[in-house]
C-alpha positions as CSV (number, residue, x, y, z in Angstrom):
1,X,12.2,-6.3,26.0
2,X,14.4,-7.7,23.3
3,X,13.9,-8.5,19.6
4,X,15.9,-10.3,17.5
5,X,14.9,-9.4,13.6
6,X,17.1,-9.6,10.7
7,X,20.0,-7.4,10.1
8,X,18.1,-5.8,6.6
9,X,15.7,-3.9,8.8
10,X,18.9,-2.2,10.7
11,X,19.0,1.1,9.3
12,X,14.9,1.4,9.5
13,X,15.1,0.6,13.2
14,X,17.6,2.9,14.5
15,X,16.5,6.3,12.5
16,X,13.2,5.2,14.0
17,X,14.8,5.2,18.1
18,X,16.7,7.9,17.1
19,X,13.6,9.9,16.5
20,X,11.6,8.1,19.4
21,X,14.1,6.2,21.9
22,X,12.6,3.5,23.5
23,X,15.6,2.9,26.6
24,X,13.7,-0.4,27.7
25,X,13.6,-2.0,23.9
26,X,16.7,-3.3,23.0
27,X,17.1,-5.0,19.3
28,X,19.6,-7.6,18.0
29,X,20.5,-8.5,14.5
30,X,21.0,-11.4,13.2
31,X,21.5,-11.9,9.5
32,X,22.7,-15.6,8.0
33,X,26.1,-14.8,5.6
34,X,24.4,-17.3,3.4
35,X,21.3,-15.0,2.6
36,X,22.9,-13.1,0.9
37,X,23.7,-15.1,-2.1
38,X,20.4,-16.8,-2.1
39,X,17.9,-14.5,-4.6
40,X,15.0,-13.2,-3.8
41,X,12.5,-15.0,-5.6
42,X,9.6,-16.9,-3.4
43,X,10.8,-20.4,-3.0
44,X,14.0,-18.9,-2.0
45,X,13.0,-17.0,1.0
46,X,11.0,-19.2,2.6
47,X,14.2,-21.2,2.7
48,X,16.6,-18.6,3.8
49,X,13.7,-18.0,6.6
50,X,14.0,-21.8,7.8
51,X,17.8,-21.1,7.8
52,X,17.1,-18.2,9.7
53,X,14.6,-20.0,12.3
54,X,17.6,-22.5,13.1
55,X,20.4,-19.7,13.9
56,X,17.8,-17.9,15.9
57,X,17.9,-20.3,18.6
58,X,21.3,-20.9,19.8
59,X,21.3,-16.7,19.9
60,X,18.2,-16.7,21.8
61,X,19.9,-19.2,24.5
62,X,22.5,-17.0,24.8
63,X,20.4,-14.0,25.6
64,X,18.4,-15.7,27.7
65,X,21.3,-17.0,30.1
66,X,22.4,-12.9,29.9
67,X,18.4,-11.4,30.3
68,X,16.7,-14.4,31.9
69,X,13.6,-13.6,30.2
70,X,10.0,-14.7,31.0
71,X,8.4,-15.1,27.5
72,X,9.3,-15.7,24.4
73,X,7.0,-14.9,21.6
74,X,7.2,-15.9,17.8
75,X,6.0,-13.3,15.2
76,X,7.0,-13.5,11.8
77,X,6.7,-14.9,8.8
78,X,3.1,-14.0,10.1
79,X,2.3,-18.3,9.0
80,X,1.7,-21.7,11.0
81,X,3.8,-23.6,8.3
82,X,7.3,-22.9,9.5
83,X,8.1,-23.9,12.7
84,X,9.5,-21.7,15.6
85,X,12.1,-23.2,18.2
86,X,12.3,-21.2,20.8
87,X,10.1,-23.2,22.8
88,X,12.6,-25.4,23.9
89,X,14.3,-22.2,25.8
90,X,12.5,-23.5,28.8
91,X,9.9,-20.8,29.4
92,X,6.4,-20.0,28.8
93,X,6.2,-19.9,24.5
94,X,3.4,-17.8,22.4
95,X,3.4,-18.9,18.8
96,X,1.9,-16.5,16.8
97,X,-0.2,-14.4,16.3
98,X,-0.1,-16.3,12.2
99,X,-2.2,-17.3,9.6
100,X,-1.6,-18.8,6.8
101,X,-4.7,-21.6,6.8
102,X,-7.3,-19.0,5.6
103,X,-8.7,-20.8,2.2
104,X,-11.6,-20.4,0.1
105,X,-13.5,-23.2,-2.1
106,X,-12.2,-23.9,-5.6
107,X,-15.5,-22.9,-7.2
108,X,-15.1,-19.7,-6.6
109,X,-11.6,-19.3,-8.8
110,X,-14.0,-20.6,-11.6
111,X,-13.4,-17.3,-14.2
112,X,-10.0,-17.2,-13.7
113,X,-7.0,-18.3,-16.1
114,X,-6.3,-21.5,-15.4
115,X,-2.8,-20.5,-14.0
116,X,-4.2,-18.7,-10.8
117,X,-6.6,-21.9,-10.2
118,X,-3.3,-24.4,-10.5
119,X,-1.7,-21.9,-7.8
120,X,-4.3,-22.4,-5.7
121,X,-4.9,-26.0,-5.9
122,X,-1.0,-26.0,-4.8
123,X,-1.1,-23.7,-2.2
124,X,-3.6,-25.8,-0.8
125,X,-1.8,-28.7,-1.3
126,X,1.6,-27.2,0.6
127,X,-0.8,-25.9,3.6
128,X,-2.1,-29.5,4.6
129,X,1.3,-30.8,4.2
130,X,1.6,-29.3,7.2
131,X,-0.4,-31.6,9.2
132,X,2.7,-34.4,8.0
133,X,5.4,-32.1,9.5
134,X,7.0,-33.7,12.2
135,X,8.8,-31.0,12.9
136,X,5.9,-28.3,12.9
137,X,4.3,-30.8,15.3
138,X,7.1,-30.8,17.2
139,X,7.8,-27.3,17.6
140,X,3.4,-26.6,18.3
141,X,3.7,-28.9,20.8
142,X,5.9,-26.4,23.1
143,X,3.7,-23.5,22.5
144,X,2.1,-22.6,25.7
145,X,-0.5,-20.7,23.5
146,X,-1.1,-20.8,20.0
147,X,-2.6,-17.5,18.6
148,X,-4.1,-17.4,14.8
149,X,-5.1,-14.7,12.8
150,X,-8.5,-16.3,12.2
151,X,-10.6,-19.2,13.1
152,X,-9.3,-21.0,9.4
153,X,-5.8,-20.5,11.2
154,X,-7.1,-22.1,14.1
155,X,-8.6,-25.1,12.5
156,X,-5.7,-26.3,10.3
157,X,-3.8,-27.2,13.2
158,X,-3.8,-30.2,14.8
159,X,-6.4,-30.3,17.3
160,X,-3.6,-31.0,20.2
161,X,-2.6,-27.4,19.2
162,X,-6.3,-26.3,18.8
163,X,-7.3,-26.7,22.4
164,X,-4.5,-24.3,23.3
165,X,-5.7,-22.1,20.6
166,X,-7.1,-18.3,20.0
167,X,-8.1,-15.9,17.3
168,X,-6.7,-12.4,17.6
169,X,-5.6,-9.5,15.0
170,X,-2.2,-8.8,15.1
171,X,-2.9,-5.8,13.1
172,X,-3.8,-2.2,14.1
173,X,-4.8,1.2,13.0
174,X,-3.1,4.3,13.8
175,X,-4.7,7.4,15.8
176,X,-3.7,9.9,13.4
177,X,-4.9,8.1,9.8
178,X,-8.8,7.9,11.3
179,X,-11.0,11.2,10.9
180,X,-13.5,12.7,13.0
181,X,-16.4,12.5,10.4
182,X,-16.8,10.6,7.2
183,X,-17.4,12.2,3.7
184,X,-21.0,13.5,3.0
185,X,-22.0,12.0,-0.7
186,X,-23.4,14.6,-2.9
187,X,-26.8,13.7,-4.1
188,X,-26.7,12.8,-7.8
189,X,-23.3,11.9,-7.8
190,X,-21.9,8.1,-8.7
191,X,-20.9,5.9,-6.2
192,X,-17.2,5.6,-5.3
193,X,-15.8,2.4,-4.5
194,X,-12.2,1.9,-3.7
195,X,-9.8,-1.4,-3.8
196,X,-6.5,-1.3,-2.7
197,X,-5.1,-4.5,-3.4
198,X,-2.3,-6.4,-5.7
199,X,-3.4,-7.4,-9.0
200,X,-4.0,-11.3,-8.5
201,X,-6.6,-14.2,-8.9
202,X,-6.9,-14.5,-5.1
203,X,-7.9,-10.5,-4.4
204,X,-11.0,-11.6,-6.0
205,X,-11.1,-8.5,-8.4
206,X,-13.5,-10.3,-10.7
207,X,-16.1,-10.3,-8.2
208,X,-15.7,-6.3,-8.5
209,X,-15.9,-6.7,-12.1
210,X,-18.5,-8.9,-12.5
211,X,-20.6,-6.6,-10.2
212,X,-19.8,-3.4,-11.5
213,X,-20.6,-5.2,-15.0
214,X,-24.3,-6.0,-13.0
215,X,-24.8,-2.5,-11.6
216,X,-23.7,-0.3,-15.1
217,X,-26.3,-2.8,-17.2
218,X,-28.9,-1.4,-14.5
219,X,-28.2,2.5,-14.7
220,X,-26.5,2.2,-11.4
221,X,-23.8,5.3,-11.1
222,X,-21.1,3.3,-9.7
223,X,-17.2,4.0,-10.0
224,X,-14.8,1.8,-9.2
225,X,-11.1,2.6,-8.9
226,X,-7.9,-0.2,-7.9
227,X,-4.9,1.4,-6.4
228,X,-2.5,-2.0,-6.8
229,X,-0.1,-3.4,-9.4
230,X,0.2,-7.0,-10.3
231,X,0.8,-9.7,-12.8
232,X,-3.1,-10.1,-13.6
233,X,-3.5,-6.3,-14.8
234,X,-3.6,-7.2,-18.5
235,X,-5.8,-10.0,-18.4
236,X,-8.5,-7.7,-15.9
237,X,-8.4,-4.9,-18.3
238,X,-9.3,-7.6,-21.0
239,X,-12.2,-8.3,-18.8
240,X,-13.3,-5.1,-18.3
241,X,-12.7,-4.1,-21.8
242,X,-15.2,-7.5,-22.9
243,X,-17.8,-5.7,-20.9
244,X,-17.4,-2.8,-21.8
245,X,-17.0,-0.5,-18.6
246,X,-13.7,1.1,-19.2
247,X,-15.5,4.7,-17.9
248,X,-16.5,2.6,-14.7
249,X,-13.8,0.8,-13.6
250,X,-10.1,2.1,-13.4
251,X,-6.7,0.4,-12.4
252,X,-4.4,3.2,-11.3
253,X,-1.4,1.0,-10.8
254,X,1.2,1.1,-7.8
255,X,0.2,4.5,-6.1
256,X,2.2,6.4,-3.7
257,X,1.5,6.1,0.5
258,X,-0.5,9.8,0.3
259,X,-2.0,9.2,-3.0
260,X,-3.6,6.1,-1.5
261,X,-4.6,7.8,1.7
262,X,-6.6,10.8,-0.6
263,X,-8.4,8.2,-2.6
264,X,-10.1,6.9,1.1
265,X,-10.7,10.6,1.9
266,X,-12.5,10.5,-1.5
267,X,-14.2,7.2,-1.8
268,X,-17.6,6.2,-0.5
269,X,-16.7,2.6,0.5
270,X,-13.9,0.0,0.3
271,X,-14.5,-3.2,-1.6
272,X,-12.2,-6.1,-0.7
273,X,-13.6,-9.4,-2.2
274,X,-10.7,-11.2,-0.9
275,X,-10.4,-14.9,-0.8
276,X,-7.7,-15.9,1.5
277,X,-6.3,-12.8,3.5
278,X,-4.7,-13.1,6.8
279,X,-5.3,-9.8,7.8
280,X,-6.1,-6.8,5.5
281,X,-4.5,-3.9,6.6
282,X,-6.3,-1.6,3.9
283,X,-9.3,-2.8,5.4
284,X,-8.5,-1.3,8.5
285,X,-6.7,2.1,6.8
286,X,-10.5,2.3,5.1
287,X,-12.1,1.8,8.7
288,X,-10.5,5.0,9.9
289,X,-11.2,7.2,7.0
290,X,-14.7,6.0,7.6
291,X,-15.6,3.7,4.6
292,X,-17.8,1.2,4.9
293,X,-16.4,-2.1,3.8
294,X,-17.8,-4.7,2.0
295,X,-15.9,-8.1,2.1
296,X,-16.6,-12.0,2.1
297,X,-17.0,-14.0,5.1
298,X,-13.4,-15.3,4.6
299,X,-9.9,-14.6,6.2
300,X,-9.2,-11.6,8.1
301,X,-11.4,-9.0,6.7
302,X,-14.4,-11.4,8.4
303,X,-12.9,-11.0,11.5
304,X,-12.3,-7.0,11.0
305,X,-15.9,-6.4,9.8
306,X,-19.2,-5.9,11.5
307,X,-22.4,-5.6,10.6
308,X,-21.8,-2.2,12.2
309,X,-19.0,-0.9,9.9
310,X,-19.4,-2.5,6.7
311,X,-21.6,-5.9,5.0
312,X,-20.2,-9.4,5.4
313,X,-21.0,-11.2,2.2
314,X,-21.6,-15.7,2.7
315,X,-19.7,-17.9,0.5
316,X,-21.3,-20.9,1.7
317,X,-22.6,-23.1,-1.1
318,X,-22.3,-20.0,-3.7
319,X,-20.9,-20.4,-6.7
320,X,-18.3,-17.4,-8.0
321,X,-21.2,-16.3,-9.6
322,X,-23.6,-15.8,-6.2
323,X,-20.9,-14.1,-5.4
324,X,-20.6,-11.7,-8.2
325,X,-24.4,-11.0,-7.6
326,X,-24.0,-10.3,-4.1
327,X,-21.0,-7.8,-4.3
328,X,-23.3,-6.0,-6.5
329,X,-26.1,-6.4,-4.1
330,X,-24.3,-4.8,-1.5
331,X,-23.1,-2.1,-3.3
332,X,-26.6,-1.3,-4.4
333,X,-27.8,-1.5,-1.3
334,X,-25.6,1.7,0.0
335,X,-25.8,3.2,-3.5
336,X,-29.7,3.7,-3.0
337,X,-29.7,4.2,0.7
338,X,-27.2,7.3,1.6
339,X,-28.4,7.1,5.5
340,X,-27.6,3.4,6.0
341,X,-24.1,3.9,3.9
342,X,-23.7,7.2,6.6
343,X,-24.2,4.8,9.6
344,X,-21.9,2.5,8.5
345,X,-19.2,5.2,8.4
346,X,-19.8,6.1,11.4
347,X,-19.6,2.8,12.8
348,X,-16.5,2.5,10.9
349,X,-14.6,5.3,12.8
350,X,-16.0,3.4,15.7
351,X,-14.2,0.2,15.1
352,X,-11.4,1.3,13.6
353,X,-10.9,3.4,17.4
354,X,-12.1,-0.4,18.9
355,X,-8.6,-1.6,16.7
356,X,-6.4,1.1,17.6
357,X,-2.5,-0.3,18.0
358,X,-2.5,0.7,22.2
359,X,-5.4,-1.3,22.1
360,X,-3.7,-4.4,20.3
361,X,-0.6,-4.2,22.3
362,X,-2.4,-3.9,25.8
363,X,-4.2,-6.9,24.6
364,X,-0.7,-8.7,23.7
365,X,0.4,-7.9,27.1
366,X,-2.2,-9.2,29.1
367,X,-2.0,-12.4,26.8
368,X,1.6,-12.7,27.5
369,X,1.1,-11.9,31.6
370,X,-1.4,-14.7,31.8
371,X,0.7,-17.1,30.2
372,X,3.5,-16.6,32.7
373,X,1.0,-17.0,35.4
374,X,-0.6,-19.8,34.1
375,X,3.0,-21.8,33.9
376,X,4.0,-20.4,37.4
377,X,1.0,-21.9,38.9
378,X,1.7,-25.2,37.2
């Protein structure tokens, strides 16, 4: 197998073969001179990363005349908007797995400073462009198989690229971060909910606020901590300052790898009210340490979830302020019911084996095996 990455993730790479040699993975670095006077601000990189896309492919001609490979498979940036040319190398193409198409409706940004809606309404904006990309038509058109992160990511495609189309994770957890048992709530003592999340509108923190607002006003003991740093930290204190549960709700800031993984061993649930997620790796991390997960029925937590590990809160035709009452609803509903909250932890460990990385790269095989066979037989 070869990769081609960039030439920044170098040093990372080889102390990582040097500790566990892989003699049948072989990596190639290719870094652009010009990245490195472009800064890194947003805008920037996404262009740098087109740049990137365009050197990739005389490289990856070269390699294949040397390797003759079978597939070729496109991973990152992890989104459907920039498009990949390495279909054009002649052999059977997987384009993804990507997101980038998960959205939620505008009404439920209602609360939040008028900046965060503005980015929204452009995101938006930038991700239909998509469908008036010649080029992103072009290069989707050689794609053997398509794969999105979630359905959303499916269906903002066009539907040429649709019917050649699947959903699949292309996260994973890790065998030694999930536990045998989940924690055992003392009676009498609050709830602990965790986020782990940057500070911004779309994280939907003021869901967690609003509800944690909800559950203090009915006696409910209910702690809510945020492990995450972000631009929106002062004006969600302000919110939680105006409703006065400072003792409730708690933003720790940027926390270290281990300091995150003992809040899970510590926390009685994971809330992760996200709007637009592709994936949501700390939904996964919280599988494993056996946390039930409570999340909306958007992006790639809906697709992690079960109504076996966790509750699955519906945004259809609810306002931001359903949605406030039905985070708290949830949370209730495990606060007052300790044996329903222990079977979902349970279940959690469960599915969070169900996601385990072998499991997600046997699956990436077989995907890539059929696709060879598919185009031999054609």
């Amino acid at each position: 197998m070869v990769v081609i990455t960039k030439g920044v993730f170098r040093p990372f790479i080889e102390t990582e073969l040097s500790l566990r040699p892989r003699p049948r993975l072989h990596f190639v670095f290719l870094e652009i001179p010009l990245s490195r006077h472009i800064p890194y601000v947003r805008f920037a990189v996404y262009a740098e990363y087109i740049l990137w896309q365009l050197a990739v492919f005389p490289l990856a001609l070269r390699l294949h005349r040397k390797w003759k490979f079978d597939v070729v498979q496109h991973l990152t940036t992890g989104t459907f908007r920039y498009p990949s040319w390495l279909g054009f190398l002649g052999i059977p193409f997987v384009f993804g797995p990507v997101g980038g198409g998960e959205r939620a409706p505008m009404r439920l940004y209602q609360g939040l400073p008028l900046i965060e809606r503005l980015k929204e309404r452009l995101r938006t904006a930038v991700m239909f462009s998509g469908f008036l990309d010649p080029f992103l038509r072009i290069a989707l058109s050689k794609a053997d198989v398509y794969v999105a992160k979630t359905k959303q990511s499916m269906e903002v495609v066009p539907a040429s690229v649709r019917r050649k189309a699947l959903v699949r994770l292309e996260i994973g957890a890790n065998p030694e971060e999930i536990v045998l048992k989940p924690r055992v709530r003392v009676a009498g003592e609050p709830l602990r909910a965790l986020m782990v999340c940057r500070l911004i509108g779309w994280k939907g923190i003021h869901f967690a606020i609003d509800a944690a607002r909800q559950l203090c006003s009915q006696g409910v003991k209910v702690e809510i901590e945020v492990c995450g740093a972000g631009g929106l930290l002062s004006w969600l204190q302000g919110e939680v300052e105006r409703h006065g549960i400072e003792e409730n709700f708690r933003f720790l800031g940027a926390v270290s790898r281990n300091k995150v993984k003992e809040k899970y061993r510590h926390a009685d649930l994971l809330l992760f009210p996200s709007l637009h997620d592709s994936s949501g790796n700390a939904v996964i991390e919280a599988l494993g340490f056996g946390l039930p997960v409570i999340c909306l029925d958007l992006g790639g937590p809906a697709e992690i979830v079960t109504e076996g590990c966790g509750i699955v809160i519906p945004t259809c035709g609810r306002s931001h302020v359903d949605v406030g009452n039905a985070l708290a609803e949830a949370v209730l509903a495990l606060e007052t019911n300790e044996s329903r909250r222990q079977g979902l932890a349970l279940g959690a460990i469960a599915r969070a084996h169900e996601l385990l990385w072998s499991n997600q790269v046997r699956a990436v095989e077989v995907l890539m095996e059929n696709v060879v066979k598919r185009r031999q037989a054609t």
